[in-house]
C-alpha positions as CSV (number, residue, x, y, z in Angstrom):
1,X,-21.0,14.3,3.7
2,X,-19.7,11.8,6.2
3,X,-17.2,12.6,8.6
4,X,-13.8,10.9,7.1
5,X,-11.2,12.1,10.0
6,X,-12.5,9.2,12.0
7,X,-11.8,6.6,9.2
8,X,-8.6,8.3,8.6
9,X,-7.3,8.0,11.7
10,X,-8.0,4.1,12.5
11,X,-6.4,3.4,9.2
12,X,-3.4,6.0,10.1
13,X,-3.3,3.4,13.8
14,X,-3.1,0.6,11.4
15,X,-0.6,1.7,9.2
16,X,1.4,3.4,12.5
17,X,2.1,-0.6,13.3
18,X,5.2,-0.1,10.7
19,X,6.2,3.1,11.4
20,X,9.3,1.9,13.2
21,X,10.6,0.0,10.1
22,X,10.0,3.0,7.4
23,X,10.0,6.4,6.9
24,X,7.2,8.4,7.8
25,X,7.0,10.8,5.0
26,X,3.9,12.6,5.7
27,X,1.9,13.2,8.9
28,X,-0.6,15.3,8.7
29,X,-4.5,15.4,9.6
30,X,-5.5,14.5,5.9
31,X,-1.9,11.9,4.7
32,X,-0.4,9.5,6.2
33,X,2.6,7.8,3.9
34,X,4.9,5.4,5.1
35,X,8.2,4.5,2.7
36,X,11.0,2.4,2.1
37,X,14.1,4.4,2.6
38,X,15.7,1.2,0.9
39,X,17.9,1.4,-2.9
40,X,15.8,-1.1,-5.2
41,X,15.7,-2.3,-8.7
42,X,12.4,-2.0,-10.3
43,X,11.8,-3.8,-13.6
44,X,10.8,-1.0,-16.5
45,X,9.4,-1.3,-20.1
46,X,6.2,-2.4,-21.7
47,X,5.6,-4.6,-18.9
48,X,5.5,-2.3,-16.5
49,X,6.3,-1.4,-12.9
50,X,6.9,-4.8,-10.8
51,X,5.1,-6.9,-13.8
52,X,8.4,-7.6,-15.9
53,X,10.0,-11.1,-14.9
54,X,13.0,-13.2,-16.4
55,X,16.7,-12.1,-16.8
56,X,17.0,-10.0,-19.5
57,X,13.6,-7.8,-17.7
58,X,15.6,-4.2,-18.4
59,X,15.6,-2.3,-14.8
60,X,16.5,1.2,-12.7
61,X,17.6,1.6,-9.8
62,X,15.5,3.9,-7.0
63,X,15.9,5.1,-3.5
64,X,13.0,4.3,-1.9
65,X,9.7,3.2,-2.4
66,X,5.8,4.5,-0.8
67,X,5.1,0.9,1.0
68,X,1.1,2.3,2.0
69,X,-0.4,5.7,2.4
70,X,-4.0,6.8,3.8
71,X,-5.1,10.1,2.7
72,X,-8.4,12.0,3.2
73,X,-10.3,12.5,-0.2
74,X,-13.6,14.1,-1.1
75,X,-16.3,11.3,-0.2
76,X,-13.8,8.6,1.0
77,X,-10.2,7.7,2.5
78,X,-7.7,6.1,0.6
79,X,-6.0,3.2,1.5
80,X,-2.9,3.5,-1.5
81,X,-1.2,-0.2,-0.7
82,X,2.1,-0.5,-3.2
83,X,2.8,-4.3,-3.0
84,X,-0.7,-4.8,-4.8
85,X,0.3,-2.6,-7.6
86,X,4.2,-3.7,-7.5
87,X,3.5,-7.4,-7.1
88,X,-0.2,-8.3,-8.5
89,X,-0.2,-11.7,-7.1
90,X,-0.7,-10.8,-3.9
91,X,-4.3,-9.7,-4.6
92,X,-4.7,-13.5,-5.2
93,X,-4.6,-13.5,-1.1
94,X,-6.4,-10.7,-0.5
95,X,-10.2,-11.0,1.2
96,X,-12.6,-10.4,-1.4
97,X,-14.3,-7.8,1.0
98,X,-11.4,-5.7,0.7
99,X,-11.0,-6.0,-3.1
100,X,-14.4,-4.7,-3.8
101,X,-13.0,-1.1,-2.3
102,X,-10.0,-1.5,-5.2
103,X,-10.2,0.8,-7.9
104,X,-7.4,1.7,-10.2
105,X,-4.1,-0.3,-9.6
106,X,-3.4,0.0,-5.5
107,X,-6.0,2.1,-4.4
108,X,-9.1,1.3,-1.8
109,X,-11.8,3.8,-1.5
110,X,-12.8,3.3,2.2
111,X,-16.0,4.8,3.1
112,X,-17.1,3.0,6.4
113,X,-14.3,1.0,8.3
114,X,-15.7,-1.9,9.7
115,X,-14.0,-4.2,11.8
116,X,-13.4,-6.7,9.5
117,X,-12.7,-4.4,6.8
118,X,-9.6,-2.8,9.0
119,X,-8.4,-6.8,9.9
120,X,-8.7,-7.5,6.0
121,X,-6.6,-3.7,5.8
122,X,-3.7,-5.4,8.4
123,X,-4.1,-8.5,6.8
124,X,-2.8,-7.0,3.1
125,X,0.0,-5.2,5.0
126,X,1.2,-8.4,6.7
127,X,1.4,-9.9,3.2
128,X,2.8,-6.6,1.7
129,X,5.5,-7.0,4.4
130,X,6.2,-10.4,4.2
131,X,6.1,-10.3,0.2
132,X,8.7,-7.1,0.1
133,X,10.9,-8.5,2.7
134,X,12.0,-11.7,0.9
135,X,12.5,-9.0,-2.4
136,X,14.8,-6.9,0.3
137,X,12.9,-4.1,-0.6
138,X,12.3,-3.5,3.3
């Protein structure tokens, strides 16, 4: 089996870019999770979390939110990356490179981290960002 703390740790020095504006929630040598301290409304019911749009879109209210996480798994490191799953058009501006390492709703099974793959990984956190600070949610 390959040896993941490397990968782990260049994503973990990606993610440590916003560490400053969140809350680090986890630091340890397997997880890294960084999160919104912020109080947000998130739209519920059949549509789902973030999917739910219009004025009558029922909603709760929650303190705080994970913004991105990388954690050490058993053949790979995830990349977990909220505003995909929260807001699905942003995969629309995502490089396809990167989207072939999505599976399930906001996570990217990493197992070599390239140097375009970790641009195309700070790429989708710029967007993330920029997408979540106009919603106030950062």
């Amino acid at each position: 089996m390959a040896d993941l703390q490397p990968i782990f740790e260049q994503l973990k020095g990606i993610l440590a870019s916003y560490a400053s504006r969140l809350e680090v929630r986890y630091d340890t040598p397997e997880r890294y999770e960084l999160w919104s301290d912020k109080e947000i409304e998130i739209p519920t019911g059949p549509h789902g979390y973030g999917k739910a749009k219009g004025p009558d879109t029922p909603t709760r209210t929650r303190k705080g939110v994970m913004f991105a996480a990388v954690i050490i798994q058993k053949r790979w490191v995830g990349f977990y990356f909220i505003p995909i799953y929260s807001d699905p058009e942003i995969e629309e501006r995502l490089d396809p490179e990167l989207l072939a390492l999505l599976t399930g709703k906001s996570c990217f099974r990493v197992r070599e981290l390239s140097e375009a793959t970790g641009d195309s990984i700070a790429a989708a956190l710029r967007i993330g960002w920029d997408v979540w600070s106009e919603k106030g949610w950062v």
